[in-house]
C-alpha positions as CSV (number, residue, x, y, z in Angstrom):
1,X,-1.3,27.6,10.2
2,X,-1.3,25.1,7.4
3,X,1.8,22.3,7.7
4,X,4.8,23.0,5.2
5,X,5.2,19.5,4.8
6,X,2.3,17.4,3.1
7,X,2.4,13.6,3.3
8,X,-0.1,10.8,1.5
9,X,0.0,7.4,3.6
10,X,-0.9,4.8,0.8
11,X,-2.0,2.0,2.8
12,X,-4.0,2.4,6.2
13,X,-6.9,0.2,7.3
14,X,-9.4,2.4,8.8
15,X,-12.1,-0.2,8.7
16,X,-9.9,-2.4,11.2
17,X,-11.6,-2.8,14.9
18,X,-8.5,-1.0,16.3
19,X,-9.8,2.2,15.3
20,X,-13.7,1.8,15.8
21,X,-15.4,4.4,17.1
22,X,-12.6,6.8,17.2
23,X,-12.3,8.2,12.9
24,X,-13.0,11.1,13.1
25,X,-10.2,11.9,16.0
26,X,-7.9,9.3,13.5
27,X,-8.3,11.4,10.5
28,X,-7.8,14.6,12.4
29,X,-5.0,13.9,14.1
30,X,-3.9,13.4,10.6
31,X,-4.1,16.5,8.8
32,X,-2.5,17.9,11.9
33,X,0.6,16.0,11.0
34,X,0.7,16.8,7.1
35,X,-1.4,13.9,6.4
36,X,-3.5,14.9,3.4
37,X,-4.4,11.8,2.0
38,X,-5.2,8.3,3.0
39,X,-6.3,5.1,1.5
40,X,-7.4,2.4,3.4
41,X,-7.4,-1.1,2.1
42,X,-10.4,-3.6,1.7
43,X,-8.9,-6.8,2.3
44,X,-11.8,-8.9,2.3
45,X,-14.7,-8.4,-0.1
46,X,-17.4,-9.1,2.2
47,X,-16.2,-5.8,4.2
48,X,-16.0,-3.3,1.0
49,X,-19.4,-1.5,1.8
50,X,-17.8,-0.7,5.3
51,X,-14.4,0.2,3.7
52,X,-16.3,3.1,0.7
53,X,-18.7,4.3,3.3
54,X,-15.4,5.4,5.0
55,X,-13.8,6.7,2.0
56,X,-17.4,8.4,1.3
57,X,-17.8,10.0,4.2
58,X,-14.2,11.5,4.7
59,X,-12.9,14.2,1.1
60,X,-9.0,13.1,2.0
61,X,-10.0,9.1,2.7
62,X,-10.0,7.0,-1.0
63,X,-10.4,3.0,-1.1
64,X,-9.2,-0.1,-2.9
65,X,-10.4,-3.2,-2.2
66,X,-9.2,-7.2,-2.9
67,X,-8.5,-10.9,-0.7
68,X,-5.3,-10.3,1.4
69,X,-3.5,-14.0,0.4
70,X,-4.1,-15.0,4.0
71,X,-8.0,-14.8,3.7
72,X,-8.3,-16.9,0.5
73,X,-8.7,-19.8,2.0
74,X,-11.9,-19.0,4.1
75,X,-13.1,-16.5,1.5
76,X,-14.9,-17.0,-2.0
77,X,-12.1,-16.4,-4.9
78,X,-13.0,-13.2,-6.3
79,X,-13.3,-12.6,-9.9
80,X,-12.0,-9.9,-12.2
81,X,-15.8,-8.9,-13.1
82,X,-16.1,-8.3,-9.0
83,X,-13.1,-6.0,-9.1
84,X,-13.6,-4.3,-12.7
85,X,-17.3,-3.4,-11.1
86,X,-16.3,-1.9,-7.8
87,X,-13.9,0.0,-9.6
88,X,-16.5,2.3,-11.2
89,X,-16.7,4.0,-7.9
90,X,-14.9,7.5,-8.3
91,X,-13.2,6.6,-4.9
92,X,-11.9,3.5,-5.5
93,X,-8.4,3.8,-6.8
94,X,-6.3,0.5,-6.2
95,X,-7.0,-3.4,-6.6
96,X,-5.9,-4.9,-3.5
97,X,-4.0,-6.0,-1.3
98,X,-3.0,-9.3,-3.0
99,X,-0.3,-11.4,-3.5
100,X,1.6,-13.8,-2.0
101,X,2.4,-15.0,2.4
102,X,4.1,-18.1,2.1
103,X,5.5,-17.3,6.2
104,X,1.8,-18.2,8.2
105,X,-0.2,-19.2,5.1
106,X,2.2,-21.3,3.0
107,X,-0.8,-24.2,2.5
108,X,-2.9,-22.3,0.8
109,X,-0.2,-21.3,-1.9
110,X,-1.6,-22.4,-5.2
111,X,-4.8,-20.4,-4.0
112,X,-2.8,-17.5,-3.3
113,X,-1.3,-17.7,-6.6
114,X,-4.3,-18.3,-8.7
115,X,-5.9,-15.1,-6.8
116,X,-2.9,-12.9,-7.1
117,X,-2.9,-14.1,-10.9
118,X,-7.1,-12.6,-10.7
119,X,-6.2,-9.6,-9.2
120,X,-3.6,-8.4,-11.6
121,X,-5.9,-9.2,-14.6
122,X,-8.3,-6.4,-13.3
123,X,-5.4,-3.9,-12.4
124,X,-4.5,-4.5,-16.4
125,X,-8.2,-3.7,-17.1
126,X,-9.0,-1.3,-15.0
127,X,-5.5,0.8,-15.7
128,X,-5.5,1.2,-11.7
129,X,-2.3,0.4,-9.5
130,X,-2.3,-3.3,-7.9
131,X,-1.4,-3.4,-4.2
132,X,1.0,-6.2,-3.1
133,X,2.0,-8.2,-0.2
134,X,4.9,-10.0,0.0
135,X,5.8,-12.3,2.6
136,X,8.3,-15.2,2.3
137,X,7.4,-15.9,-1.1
138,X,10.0,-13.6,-3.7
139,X,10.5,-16.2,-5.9
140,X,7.1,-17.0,-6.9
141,X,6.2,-13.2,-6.4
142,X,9.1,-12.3,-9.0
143,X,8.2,-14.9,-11.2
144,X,4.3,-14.2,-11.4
145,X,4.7,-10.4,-11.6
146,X,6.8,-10.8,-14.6
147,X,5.2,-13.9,-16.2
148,X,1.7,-11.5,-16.3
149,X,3.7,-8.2,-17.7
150,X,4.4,-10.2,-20.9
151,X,1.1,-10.5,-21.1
152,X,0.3,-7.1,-20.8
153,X,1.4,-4.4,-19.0
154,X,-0.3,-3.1,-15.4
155,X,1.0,-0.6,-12.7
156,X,1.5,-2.4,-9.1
157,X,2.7,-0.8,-5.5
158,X,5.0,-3.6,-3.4
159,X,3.3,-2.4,-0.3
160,X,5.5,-2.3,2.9
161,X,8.1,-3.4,1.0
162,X,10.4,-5.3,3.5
163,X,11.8,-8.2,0.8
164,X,14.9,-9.1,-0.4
165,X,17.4,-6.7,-2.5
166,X,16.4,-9.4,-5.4
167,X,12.4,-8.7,-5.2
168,X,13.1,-4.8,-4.9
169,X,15.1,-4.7,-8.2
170,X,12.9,-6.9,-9.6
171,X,10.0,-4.6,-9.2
172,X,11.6,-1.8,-10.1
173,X,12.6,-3.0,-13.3
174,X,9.1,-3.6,-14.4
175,X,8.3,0.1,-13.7
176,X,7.2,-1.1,-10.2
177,X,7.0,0.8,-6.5
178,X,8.3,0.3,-3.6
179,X,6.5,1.5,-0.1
180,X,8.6,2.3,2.8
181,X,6.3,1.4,6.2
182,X,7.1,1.8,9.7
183,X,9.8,-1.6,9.6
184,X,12.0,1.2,7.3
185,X,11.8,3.2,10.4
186,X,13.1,0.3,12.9
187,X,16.7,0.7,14.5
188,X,17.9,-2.9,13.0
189,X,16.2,-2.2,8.8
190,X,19.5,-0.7,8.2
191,X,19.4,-3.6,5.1
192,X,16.4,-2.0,4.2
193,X,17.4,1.3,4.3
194,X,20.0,0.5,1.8
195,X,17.4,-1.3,-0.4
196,X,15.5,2.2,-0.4
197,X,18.3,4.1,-0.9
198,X,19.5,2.0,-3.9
199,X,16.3,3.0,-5.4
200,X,15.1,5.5,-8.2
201,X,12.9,8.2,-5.7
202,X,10.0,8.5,-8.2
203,X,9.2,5.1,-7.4
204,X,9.2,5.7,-3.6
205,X,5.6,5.7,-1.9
206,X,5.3,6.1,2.2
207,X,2.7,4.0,4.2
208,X,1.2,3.2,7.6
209,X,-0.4,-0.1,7.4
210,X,-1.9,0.9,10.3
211,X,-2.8,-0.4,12.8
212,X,0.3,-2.0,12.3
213,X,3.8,-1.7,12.6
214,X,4.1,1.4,14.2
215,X,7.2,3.6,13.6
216,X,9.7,5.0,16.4
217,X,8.8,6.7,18.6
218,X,5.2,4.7,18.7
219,X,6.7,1.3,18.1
220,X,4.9,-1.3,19.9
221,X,1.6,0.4,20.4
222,X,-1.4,0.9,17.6
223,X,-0.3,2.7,14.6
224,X,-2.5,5.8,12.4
225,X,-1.8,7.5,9.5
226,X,-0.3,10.5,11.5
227,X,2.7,8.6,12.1
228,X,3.2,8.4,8.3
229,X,5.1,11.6,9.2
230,X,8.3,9.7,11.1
231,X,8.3,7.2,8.6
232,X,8.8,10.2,6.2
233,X,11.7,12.1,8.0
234,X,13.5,8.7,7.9
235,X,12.9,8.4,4.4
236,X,14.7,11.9,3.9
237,X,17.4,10.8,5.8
238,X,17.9,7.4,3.8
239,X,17.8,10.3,0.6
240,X,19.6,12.9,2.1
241,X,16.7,15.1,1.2
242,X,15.0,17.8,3.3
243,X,11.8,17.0,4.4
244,X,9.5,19.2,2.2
245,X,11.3,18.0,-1.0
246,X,11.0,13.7,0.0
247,X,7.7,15.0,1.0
248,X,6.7,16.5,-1.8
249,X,8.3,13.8,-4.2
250,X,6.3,11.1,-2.7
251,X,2.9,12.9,-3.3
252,X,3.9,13.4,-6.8
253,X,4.9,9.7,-6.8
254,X,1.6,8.9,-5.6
255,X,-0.4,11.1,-8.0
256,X,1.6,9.4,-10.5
257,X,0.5,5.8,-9.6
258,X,-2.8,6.3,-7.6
259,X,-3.7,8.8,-10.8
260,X,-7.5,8.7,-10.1
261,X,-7.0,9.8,-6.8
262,X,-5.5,13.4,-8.5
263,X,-8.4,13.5,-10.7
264,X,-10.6,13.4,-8.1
């Protein structure tokens, strides 16, 4: 019998060593759970054949590709012609992860910020959603992502969005989204909860970042995209939704953003 309740996790890494050998089981367990759609992220540049073989060999697996902040010190900068180029793929649907970790990676900063600046130049030209990280830089974060709207305007995801109240509104008022991850799920996010709640649900995506940060009652132990389906009945709850209907309004969300993804 098909599941009632269908779910998109925005954010997995499927290439990761955690799950090696073991995809197929991964992406079936799943479906089983609701789990129609999945993009896993390319976080280093070298690794994006691995990453669209994936999403080539697997209909309800799609891509996007950048340098996580913490790699851009030990890997080459990349440039907007790299990203506008592996964006032609029909698979590829997201520039990213970028952005900004000040918490282990503060030394490289001014790298992180010159890439960050790179990748939302290609979102712009590409027209395809830019994927953030933010980690213990929201100052800088807020300040570049609204210093590059002026100059034009480009669609962004604040990926496991666990920032302050500031960096939430912030976002949001530049048209932004805000992904709730497995933390939203943790007994002691009731801060965050309220940040979620405070905000407008068509702007609400729902995530893995698996294999991290694995939602109750999995905490501790190697995430998957199934689980996106606890982080989801939490997210009802913080809405005081039925499942079906948070459900379904974050897969419209997501077609909304992620639009090349629909199309395909």
């Amino acid at each position: 019998m098909t599941n009632p309740v269908q779910i998109v996790d925005s954010h997995c890494h499927l290439d990761f060593p955690d799950f090696e050998g073991e995809l197929p089981e991964i992406i079936a367990r799943a479906h089983a759970a609701g789990v129609t759609r999945m993009v896993t992220i390319c976080t280093k540049l070298k690794n994006e054949p691995a990453v669209r073989a994936i999403a080539e060999a697997n209909p309800s697996v799609f891509y996007a590709a950048g340098t996580h902040p913490m790699s851009v010190a030990t890997e080459p900068m990349a440039t907007v012609d790299q990203l506008v180029a592996l964006a032609q793929h029909p698979k590829f649907i997201g520039i990213g992860e970028s952005g900004l970790d000040y918490h282990y990676t503060a030394e490289s900063a001014a790298m992180q910020r010159e890439s960050l600046r790179i990748h939302i130049t290609a979102a712009r030209e590409t027209k395809l959603p830019l994927i953030i990280h933010a980690r213990a830089a929201d100052d800088d974060m807020a300040e570049i992502l609204a210093d590059e709207h002026r100059k034009g305007a480009y669609t962004c995801v604040m990926h496991c969005f666990s920032s302050s109240a500031e960096l939430g509104r912030a976002a949001l008022d530049l048209g932004f989204y805000l992904s709730m991850s497995g933390i939203a799920a943790f007994p002691k996010s009731g801060d965050l909860r309220d940040i979620f709640a405070a905000a407008p649900l068509d702007r609400i995506l729902l995530e893995t970042d698996s294999p991290y940060l694995a939602p109750p009652p999995h905490r501790g132990r190697r995430n998957e995209p199934a689980y996106t389906a606890h982080t989801a009945k939490v997210g009802a709850e913080v809405f005081g939704m039925a499942l079906p209907d948070f459900a379904a309004a974050t897969c419209a969300n997501f077609d909304r953003l992620f639009w090349k993804a629909k199309a395909a």
